[in-house]
Z-matrix of the N, CA and C atoms (Angstrom, degrees):
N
C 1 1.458
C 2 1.524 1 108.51
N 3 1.325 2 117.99 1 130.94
C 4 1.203 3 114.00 2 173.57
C 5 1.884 4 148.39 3 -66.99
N 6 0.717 5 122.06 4 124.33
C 7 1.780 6 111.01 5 -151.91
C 8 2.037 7 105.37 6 -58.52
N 9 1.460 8 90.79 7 131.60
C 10 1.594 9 90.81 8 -167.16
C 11 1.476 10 103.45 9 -87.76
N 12 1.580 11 107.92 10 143.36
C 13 1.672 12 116.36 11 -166.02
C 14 1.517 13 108.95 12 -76.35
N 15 0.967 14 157.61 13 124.48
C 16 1.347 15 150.22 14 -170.53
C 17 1.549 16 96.64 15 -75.48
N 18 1.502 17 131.68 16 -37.64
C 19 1.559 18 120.52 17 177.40
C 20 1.627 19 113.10 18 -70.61
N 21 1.239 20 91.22 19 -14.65
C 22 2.172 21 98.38 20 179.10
C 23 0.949 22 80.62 21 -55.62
N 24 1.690 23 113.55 22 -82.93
C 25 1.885 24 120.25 23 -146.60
C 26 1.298 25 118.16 24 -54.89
N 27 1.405 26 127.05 25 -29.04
C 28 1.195 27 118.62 26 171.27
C 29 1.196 28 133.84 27 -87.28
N 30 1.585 29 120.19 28 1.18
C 31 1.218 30 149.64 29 155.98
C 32 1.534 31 102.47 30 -61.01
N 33 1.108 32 113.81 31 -77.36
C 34 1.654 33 131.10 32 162.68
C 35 1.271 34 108.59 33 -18.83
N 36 1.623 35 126.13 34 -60.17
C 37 1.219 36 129.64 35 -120.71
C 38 1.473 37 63.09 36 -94.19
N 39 1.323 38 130.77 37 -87.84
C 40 1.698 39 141.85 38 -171.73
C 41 1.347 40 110.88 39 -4.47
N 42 1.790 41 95.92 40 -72.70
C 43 2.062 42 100.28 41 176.16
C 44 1.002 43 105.31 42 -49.17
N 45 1.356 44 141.37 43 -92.71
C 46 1.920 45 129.53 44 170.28
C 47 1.314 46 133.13 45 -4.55
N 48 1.143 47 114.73 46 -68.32
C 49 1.332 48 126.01 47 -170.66
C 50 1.630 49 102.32 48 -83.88
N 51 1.374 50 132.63 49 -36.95
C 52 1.516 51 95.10 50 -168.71
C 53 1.518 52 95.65 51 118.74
N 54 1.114 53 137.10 52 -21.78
C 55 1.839 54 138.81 53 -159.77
C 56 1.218 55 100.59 54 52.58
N 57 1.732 56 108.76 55 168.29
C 58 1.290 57 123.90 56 172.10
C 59 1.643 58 125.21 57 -67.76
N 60 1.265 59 97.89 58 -6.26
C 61 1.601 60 128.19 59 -174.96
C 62 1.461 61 89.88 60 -66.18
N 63 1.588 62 105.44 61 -77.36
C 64 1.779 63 109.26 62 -148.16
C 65 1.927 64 82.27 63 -63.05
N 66 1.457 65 114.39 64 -41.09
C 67 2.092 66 90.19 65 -157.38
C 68 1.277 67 96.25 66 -75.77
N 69 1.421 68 125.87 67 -0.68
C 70 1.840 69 90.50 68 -179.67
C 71 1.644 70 106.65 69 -99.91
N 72 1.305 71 115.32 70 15.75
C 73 1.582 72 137.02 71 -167.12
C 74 1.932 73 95.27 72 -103.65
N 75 1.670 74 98.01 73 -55.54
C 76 1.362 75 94.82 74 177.52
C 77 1.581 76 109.57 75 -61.82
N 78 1.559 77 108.48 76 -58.63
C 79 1.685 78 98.95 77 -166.76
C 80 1.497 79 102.47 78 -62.26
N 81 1.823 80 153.26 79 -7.07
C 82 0.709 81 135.09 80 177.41
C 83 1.685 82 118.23 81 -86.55
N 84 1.623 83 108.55 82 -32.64
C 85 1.674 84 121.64 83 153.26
C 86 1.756 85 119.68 84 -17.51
N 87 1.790 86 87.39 85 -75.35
C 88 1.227 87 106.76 86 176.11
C 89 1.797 88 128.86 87 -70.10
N 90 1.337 89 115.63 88 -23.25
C 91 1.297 90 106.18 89 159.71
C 92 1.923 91 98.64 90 107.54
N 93 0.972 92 88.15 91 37.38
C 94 1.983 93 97.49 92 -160.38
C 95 1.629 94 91.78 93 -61.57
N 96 1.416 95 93.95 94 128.85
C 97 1.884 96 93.43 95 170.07
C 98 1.211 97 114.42 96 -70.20
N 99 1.334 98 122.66 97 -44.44
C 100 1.765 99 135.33 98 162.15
C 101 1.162 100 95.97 99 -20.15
N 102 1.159 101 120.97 100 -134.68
C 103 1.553 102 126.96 101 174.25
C 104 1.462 103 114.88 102 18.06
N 105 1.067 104 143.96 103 -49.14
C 106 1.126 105 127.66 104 163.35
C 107 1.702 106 119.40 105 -101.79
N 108 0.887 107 116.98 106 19.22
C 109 1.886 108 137.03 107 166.54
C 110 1.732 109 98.64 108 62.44
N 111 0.998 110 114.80 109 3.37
C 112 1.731 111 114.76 110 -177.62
C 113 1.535 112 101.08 111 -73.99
N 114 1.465 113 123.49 112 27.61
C 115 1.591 114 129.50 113 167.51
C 116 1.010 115 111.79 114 -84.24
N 117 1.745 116 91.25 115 -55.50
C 118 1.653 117 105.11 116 174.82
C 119 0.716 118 130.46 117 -125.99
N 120 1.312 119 122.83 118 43.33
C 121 1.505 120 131.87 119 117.54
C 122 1.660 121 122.62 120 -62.97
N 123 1.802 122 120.42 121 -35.25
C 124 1.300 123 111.18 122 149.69
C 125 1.339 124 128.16 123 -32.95
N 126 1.697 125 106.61 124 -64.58
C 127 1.458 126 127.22 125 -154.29
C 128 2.052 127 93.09 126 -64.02
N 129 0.844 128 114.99 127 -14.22
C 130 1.354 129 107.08 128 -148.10
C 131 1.903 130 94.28 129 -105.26
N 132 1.267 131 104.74 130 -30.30
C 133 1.759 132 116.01 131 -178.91
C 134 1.803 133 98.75 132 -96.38
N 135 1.174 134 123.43 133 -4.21
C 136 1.451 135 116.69 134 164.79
C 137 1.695 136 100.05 135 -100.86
N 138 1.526 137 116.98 136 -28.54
C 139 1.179 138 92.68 137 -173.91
C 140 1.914 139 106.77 138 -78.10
N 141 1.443 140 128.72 139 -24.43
C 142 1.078 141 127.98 140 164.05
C 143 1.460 142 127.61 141 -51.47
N 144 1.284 143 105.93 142 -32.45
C 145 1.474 144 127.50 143 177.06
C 146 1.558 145 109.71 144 -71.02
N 147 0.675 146 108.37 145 -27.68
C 148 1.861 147 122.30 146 167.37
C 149 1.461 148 127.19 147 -81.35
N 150 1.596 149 104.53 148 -52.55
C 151 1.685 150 104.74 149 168.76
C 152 1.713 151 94.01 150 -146.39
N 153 1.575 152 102.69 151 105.59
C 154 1.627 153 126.89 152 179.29
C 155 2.121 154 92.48 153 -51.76
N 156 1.183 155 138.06 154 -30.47
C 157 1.624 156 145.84 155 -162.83
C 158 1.929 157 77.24 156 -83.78
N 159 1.218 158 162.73 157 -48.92
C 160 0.894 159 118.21 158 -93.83
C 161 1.655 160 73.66 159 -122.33
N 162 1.264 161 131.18 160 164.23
C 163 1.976 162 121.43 161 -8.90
C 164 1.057 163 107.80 162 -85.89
N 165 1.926 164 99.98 163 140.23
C 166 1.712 165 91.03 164 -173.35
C 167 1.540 166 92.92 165 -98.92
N 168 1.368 167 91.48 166 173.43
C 169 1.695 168 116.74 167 179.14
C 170 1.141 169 126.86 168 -14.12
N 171 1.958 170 92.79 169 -65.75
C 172 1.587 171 103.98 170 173.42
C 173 1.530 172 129.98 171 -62.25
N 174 1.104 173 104.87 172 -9.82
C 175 1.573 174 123.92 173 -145.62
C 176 1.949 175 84.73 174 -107.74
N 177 1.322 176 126.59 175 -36.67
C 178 1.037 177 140.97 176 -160.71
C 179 1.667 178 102.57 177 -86.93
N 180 1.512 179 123.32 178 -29.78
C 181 1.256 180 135.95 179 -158.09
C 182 1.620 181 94.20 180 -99.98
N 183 1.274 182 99.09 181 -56.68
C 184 1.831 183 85.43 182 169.90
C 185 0.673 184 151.46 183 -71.96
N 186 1.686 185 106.31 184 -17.39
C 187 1.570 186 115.50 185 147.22
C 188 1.235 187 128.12 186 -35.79
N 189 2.070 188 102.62 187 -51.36
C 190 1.624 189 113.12 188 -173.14
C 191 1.602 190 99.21 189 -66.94
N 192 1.636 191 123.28 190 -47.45
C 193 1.651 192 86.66 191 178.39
C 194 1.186 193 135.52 192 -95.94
N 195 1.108 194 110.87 193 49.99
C 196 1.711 195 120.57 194 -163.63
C 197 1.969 196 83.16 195 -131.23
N 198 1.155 197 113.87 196 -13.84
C 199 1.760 198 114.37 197 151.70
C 200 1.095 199 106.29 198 -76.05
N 201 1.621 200 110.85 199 -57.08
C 202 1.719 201 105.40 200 -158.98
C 203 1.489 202 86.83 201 -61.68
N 204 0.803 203 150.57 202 -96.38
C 205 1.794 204 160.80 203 -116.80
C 206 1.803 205 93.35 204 -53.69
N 207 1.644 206 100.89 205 -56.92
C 208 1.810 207 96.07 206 175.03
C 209 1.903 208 119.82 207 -49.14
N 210 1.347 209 92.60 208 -41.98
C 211 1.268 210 93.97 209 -176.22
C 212 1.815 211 118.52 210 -73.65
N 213 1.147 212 122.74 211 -25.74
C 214 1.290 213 140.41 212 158.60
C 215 1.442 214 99.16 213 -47.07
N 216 1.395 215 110.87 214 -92.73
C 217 1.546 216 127.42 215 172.86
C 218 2.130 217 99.58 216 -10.98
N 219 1.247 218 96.33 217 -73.20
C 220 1.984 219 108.15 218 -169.60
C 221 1.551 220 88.74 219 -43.85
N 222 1.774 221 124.90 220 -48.27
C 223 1.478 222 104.13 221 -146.17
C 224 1.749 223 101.29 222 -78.17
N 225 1.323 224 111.06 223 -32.17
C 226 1.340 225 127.03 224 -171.96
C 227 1.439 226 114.80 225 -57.46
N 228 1.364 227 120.47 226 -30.09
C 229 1.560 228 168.45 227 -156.74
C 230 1.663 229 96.49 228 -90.03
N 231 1.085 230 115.59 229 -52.86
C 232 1.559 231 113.30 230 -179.23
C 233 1.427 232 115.46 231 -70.36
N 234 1.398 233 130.14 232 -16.33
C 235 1.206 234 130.91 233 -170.01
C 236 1.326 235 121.45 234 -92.80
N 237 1.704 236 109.16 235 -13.97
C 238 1.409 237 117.24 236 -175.90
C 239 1.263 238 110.18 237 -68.64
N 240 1.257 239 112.70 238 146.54
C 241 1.447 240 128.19 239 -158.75
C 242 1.364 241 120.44 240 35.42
N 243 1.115 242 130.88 241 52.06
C 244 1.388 243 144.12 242 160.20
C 245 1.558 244 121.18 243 -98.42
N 246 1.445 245 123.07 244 4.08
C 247 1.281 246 127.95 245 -153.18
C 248 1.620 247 83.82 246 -137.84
């Protein structure tokens, strides 16, 4: 398999997609709660508002490796087709 150019794909990715230009123009058009994280900051004061205990520990730990594992996954992820 041939080793993939990292300036291809993002060449690619731009013509396709639009650049980061036009979506942060669109999600700013539209009013995207994302973009400014005030989603979840809702989600997070309704979920307190529901159970004042919450997040518990466990609930807090699997979150963290259910990052690590993605982030593993992304670094492992960069190497394909580089060889």
């Amino acid at each position: 398999m041939p080793r993939l150019d990292p300036q291809d794909l993002r060449r690619y990715a731009e013509a396709r997609l639009g650049g980061r230009e036009r979506l942060a123009r669109r999600e700013a058009r539209l009013g995207c709660p994302w973009t400014s994280g005030s989603a979840g900051i809702a989600l997070y004061e309704a979920a307190k508002a529901t159970n004042p205990e919450w997040p518990y520990e466990a609930t807090r730990r699997a979150d963290l490796d259910a990052h690590l594992r993605v982030k593993h996954l992304l670094h492992e992820a960069a190497d394909v087709g580089a060889g």
